[in-house]
C-alpha positions in Angstrom: 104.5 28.3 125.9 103.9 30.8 128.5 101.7 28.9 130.6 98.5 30.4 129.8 95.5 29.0 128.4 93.5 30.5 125.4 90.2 32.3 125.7 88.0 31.9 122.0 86.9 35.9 121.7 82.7 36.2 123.2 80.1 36.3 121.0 78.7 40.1 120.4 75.4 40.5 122.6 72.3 40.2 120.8 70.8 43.3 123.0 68.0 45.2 121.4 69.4 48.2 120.4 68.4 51.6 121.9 68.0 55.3 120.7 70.2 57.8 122.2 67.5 58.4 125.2 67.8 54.8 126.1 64.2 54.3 124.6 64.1 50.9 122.3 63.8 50.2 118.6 61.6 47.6 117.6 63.1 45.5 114.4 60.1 44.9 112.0 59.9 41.4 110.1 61.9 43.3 107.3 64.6 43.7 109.2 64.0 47.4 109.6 65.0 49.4 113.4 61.7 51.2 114.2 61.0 53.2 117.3 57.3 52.6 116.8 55.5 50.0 115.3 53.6 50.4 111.9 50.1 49.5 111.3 48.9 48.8 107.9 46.2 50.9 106.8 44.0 52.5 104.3 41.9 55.8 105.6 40.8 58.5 103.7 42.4 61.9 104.9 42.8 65.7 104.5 45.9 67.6 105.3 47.1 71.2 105.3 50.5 72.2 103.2 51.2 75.6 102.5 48.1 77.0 103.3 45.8 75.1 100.9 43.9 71.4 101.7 44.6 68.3 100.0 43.1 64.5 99.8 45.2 61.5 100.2 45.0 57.7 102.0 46.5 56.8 105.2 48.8 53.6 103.9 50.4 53.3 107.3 50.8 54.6 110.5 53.1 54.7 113.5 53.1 56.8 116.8 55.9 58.4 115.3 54.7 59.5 111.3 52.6 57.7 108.7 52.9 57.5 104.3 50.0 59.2 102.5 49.3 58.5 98.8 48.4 62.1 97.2 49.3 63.2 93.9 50.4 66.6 95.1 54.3 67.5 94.6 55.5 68.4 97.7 59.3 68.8 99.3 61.1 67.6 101.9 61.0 69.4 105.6 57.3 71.0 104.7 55.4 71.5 106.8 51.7 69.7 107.0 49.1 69.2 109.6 47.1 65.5 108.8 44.0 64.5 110.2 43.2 61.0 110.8 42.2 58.3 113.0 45.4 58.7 115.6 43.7 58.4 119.0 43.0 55.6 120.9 39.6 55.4 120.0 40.6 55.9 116.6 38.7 59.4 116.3 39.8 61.8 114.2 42.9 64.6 115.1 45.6 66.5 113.7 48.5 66.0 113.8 51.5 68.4 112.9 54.7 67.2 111.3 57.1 67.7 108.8 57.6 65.6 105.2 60.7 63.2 105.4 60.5 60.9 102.4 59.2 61.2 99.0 58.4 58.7 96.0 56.0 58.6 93.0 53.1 57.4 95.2 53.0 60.0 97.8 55.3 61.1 100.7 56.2 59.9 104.9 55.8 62.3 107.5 57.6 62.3 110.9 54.8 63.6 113.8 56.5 66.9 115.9 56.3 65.4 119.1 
């Protein structure tokens, strides 16, 4: 033996993990990294896509996006404008952003910050 004594390898630090800006994520109770938190929710809305108007429901909603139910077909990367409850006061304004994730129910949009 060399004389040395031997070191177990340290435990990986349970730090919070951070976006590239050094902002955090929050980690939902499903496990999920979010850089917002969601609220559950169920308001009535209109939104703007490709120059017509359509009806949905506000499911949820983040600082960052929010899922509408519609039955419209829609893609991925249109553009929309929403309006709904997203000030403090929870009065109604639009919000511009872009479709990110589709399913049978209706579709996520990211905000343009």
């Amino acid at each position: 033996m060399t004389g040395k004594s031997f070191k177990p390898p340290r435990k990986a630090s349970r730090r919070q993990p951070t976006h590239e800006d050094g902002r955090r994520l929050r980690r939902s109770r499903n496990r999920q990294i979010r850089r917002y938190a969601r609220t559950q929710c169920s308001e009535d809305t209109h939104f703007a896509a490709n120059r017509m108007l359509f009806e949905g429901k506000i499911k949820n909603l983040s600082a960052g996006g929010t899922y509408i139910q519609s039955k419209g077909r829609f893609i991925i990367g249109q553009d929309v404008v929403v309006a709904g409850p997203f000030a403090e006061d929870r009065s109604e304004v639009k919000r511009r952003g872009k479709i990110v994730r589709l399913d049978s129910q209706g579709f996520a949009v990211s905000f343009l910050l």
